[in-house]
N, C-alpha and C positions, 0 to 999 in steps of 0.2 A: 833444772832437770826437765826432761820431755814430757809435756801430758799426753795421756794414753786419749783415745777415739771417744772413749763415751764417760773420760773423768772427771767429777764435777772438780772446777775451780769457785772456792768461795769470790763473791764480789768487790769485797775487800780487797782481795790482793790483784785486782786488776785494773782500780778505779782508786783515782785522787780524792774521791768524794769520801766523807764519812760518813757514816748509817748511825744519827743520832738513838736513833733505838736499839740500838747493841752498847753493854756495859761491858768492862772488862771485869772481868773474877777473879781476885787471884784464892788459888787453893794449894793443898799442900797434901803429896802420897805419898805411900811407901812405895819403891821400886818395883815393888811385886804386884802392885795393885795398876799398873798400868804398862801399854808396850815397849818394846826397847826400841824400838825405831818414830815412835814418837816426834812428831815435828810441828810446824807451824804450817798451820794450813789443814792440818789433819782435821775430819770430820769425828765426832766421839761420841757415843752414848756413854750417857751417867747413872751407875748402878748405885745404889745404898746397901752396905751391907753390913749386916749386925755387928758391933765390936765384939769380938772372944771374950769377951772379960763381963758384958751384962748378962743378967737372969732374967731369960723371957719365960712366962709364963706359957707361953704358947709356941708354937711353930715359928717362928719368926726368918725369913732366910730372904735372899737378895732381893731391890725392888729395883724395877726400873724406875729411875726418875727423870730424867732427859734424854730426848734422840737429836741425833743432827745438829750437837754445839763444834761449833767452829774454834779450835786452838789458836790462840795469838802467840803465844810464844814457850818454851819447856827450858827450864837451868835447873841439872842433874848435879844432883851432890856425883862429886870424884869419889868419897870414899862411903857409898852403899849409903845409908840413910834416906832423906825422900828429896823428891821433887818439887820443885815450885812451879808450877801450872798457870798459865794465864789464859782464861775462858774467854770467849766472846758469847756471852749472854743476852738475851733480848730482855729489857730492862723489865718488863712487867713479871717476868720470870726470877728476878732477883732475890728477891726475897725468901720466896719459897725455899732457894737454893742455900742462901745462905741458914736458914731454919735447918736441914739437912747437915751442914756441915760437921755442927758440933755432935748430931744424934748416931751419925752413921759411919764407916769408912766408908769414902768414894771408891770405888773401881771405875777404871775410865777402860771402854772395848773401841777400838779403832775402826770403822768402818773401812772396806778393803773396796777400794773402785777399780773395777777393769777396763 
């Protein structure tokens, strides 16, 4: 496809080199928790958001937890169920993320470049 005048392209998809300090994530959504036109290369913030089903004592509602993660690759269930998501994460940030996984549903918001 054509890149538009001011759309960032991640480094990765332009360069032979690899960026030892980015890990791959793999995560797992429901379809509704992320965009339909979702692709590799897409830039994404990572929101946390309360499962329906705990008892917060308190207010509890979306967190942001990552800006500006770079998608390696998306395989969509054919029949509704969730996605397989592969992150490119900067490794120091690993952990954290995966602490997140089991507590929260991810929503992933696609950054829109003009």
């Amino acid at each position: 496809r054509r890149i538009g005048a001011s759309e960032f392209v991640p480094s990765f998809a332009v360069s032979q080199e690899i960026d030892i300090n980015l890990q791959q994530v793999p995560i797992s959504v429901t379809q509704e928790m992320a965009p339909v036109n979702l692709n590799s290369g897409a830039i994404v913030d990572l929101y946390g958001v309360p499962e329906p089903n705990q008892d917060f004592g308190k207010k509890d509602s979306a967190k942001l937890l990552f800006t500006g993660v770079s998608i390696d690759s998306v395989t969509a269930n054919e029949f509704g169920g969730r996605m397989l998501i592969t992150l490119l994460v900067p490794s120091q940030l690993v952990p954290e993320l995966i602490s997140y996984i089991g507590k929260n549903q991810l929503l992933i918001v696609k950054r829109i470049v003009q």
